[in-house]
C-alpha positions as CSV (number, residue, x, y, z in Angstrom):
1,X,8.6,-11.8,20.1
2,X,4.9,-12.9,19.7
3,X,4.4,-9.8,17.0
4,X,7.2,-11.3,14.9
5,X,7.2,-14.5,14.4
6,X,4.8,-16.6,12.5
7,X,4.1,-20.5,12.6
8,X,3.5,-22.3,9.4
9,X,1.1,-25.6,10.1
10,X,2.2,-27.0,6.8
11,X,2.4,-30.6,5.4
12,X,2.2,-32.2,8.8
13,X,-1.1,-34.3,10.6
14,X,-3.7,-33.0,12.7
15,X,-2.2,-34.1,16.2
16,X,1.4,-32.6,15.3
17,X,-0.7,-29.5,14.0
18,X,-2.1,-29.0,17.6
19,X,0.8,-30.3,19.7
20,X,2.8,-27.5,18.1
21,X,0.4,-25.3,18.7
22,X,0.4,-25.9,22.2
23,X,3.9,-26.2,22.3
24,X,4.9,-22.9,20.5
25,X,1.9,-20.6,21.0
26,X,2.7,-17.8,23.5
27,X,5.6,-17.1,21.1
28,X,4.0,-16.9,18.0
29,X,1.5,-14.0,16.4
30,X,-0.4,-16.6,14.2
31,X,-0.8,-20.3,13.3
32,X,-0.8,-20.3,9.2
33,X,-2.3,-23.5,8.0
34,X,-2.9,-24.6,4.1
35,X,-3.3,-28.2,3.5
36,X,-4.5,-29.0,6.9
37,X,-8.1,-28.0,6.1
38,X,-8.1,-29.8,3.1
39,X,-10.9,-32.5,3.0
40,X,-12.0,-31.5,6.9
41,X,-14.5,-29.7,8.3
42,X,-12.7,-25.9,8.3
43,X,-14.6,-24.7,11.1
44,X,-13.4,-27.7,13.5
45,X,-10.0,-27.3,12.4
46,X,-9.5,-23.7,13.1
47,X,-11.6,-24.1,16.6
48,X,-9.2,-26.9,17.5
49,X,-6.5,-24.9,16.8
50,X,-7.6,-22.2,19.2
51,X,-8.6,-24.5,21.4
52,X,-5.1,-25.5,21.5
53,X,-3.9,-22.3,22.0
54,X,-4.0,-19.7,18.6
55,X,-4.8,-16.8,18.9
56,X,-5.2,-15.9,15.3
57,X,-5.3,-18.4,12.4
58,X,-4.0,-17.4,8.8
59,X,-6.0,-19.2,6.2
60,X,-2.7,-19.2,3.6
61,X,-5.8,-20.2,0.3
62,X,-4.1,-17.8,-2.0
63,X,-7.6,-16.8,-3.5
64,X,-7.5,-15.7,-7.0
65,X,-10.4,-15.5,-9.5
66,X,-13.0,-12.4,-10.3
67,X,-13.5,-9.9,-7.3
68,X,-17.1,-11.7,-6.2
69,X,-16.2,-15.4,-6.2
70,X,-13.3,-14.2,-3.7
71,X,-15.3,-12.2,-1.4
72,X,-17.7,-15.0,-1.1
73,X,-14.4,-17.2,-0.1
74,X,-13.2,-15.0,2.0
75,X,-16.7,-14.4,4.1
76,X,-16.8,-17.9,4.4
77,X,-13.3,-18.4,5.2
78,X,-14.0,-15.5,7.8
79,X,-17.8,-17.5,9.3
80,X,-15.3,-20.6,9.6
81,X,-13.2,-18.6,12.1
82,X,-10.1,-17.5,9.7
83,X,-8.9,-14.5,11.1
84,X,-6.0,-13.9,8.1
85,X,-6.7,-14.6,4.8
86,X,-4.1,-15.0,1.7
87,X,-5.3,-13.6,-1.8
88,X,-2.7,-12.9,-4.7
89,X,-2.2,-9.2,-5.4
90,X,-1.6,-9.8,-9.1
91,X,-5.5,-10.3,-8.7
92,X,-6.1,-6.4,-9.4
93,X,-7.3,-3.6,-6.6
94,X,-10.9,-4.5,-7.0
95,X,-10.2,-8.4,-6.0
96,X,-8.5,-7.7,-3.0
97,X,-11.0,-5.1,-1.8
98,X,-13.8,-7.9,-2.3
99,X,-11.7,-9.5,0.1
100,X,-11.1,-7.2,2.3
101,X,-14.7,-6.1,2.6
102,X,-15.1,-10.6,4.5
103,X,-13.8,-8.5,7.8
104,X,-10.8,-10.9,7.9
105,X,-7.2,-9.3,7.7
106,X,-5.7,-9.6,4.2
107,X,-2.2,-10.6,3.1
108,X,-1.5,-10.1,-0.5
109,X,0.8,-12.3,-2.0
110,X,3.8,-10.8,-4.5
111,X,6.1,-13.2,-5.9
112,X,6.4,-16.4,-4.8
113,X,9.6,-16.9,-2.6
114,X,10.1,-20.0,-5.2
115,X,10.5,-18.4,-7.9
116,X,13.9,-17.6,-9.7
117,X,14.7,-14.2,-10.9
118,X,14.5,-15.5,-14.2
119,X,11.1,-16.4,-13.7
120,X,10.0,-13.9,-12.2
121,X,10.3,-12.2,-15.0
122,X,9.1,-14.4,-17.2
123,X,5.7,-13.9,-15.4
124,X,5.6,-10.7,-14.5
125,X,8.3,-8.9,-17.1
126,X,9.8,-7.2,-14.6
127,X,12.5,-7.6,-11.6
128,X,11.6,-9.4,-8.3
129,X,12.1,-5.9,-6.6
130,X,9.8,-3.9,-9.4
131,X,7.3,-6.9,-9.4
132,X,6.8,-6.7,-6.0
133,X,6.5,-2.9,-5.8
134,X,4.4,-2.8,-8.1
135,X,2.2,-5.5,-6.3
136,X,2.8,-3.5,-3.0
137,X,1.1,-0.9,-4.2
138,X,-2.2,-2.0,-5.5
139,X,-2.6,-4.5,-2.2
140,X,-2.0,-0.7,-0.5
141,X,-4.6,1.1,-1.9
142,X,-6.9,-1.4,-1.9
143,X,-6.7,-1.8,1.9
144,X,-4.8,-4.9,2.8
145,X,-3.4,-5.4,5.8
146,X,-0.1,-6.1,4.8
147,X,2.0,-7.9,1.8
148,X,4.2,-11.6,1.5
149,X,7.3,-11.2,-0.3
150,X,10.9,-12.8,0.3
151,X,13.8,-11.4,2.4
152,X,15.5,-10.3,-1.0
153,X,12.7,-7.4,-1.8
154,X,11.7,-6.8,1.4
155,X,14.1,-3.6,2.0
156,X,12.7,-1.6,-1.3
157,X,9.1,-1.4,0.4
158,X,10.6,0.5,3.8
159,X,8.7,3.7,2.2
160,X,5.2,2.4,2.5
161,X,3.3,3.4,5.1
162,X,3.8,1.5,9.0
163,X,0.6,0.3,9.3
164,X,1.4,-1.9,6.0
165,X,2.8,-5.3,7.2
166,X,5.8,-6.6,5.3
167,X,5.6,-10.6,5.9
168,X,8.3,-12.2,4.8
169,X,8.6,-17.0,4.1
170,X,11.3,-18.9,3.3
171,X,13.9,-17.4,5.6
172,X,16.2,-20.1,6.7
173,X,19.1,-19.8,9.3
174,X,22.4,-20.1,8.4
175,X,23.4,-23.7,7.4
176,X,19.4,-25.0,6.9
177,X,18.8,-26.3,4.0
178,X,16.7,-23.9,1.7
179,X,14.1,-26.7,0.6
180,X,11.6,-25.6,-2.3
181,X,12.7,-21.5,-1.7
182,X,14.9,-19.8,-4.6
183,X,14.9,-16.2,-2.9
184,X,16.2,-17.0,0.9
185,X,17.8,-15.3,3.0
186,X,18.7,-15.2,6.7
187,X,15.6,-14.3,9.6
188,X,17.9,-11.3,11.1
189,X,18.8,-10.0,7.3
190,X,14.7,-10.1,7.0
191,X,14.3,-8.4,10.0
192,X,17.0,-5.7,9.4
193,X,15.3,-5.0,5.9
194,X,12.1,-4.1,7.1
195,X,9.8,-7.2,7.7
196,X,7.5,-7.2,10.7
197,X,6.8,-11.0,10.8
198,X,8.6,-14.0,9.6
199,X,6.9,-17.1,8.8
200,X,8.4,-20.1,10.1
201,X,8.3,-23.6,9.0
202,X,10.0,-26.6,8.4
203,X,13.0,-25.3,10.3
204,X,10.8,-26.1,13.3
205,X,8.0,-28.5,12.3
206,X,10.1,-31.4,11.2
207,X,13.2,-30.9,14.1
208,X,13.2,-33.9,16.3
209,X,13.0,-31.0,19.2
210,X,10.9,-27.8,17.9
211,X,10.8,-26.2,21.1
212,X,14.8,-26.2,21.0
213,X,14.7,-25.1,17.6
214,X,11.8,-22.4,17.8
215,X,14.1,-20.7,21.0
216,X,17.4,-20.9,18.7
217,X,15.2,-18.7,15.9
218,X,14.2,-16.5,18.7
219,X,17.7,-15.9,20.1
220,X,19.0,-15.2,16.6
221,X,16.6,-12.4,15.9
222,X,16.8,-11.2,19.2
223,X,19.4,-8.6,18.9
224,X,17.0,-7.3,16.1
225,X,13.5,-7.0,16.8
């Protein structure tokens, strides 16, 4: 279970960052924080976090600008202890190979999971599933380690190669409210179309009892992964 699912650190205080962390660690592959670094010392932050128990931290920045102002991020990001980094494919192949080049693994991001269809297309002038595709493919060749895209597209990348990891936010079981997410769907449909790790958030962080509701996720994909 530890390979699939993924803890998001988002929108919450430092000492409810590391409880959880202690609290949910052995069954987790990585802590992904965003805001939580902001205004704080990064290097403390992610140390803290391992001290609490992460084994890997996810640095979810999103980088995008010209291919040498995000390598320099990302080798920082990477000194500070970041052992995943975010960076939007839409960025071109030669921005995410900067990144990759920081040693840290890289995630590309597609579409946002809150984005409508309608959007999506606005933006990109194409479908969620050819938009991310597309986006797929140029995170592929420039040597990512994997790409973030919702439940919805997830099952039209199943032909890229395993070692490409299909990460896949915003899942919500049934009956949980969907929040800010427009493409949701369930952490077991996810699973069945093809993602390797699922990104969990507010489901967990902000129940009254988050080791109850971590285990409830974990029996629900059980059957599956």
């Amino acid at each position: 279970m530890r390979d699939t699912l993924i803890l998001a650190l988002d929108g919450i205080e430092e000492s409810r960052a590391f409880a959880l962390t202690r609290l949910l660690w052995e069954g987790a592959y990585c802590v992904k924080v965003h805001d939580l670094l902001d205004g704080t010392d990064q290097p403390t932050i992610i140390g803290r976090l391992k001290d609490n128990g992460a084994t890997k931290v996810w640095v979810d920045y999103k980088l995008h600008d010209i291919p040498k102002t995000v390598g320099r991020r990302a080798k920082k990001l990477k000194q500070a202890g970041a052992d995943i980094i975010t960076v939007h494919a839409s960025g071109g192949k030669k921005m995410i190979e900067a990144a990759v080049e920081s040693g840290a693994e890289i995630f590309a991001i597609s579409a946002l999971t809150s984005l409508t269809p309608q959007e999506i297309r606005e933006i990109y002038g194409q479908s969620p599933a050819e938009a991310v595709q597309y986006l797929a493919g140029l995170a592929t060749v420039a040597g990512a380690a994997g790409i973030v895209c919702s439940a919805l597209e997830v099952p039209s990348l199943r032909h890229l190669e395993p070692r490409f990891k299909r990460v896949v936010p915003g899942t919500r079981s049934i009956g949980v409210t969907v929040g800010d997410q427009k493409r949701v769907d369930t952490p077991v449909a996810a699973l069945q179309g093809g993602a390797h790790h699922l990104v969990i958030a507010s489901q967990v962080t902000e129940d009254p009892d988050p080791v109850a509701a971590w285990q409830r996720i974990v029996d629900e994909i059980a059957s599956v992964s």
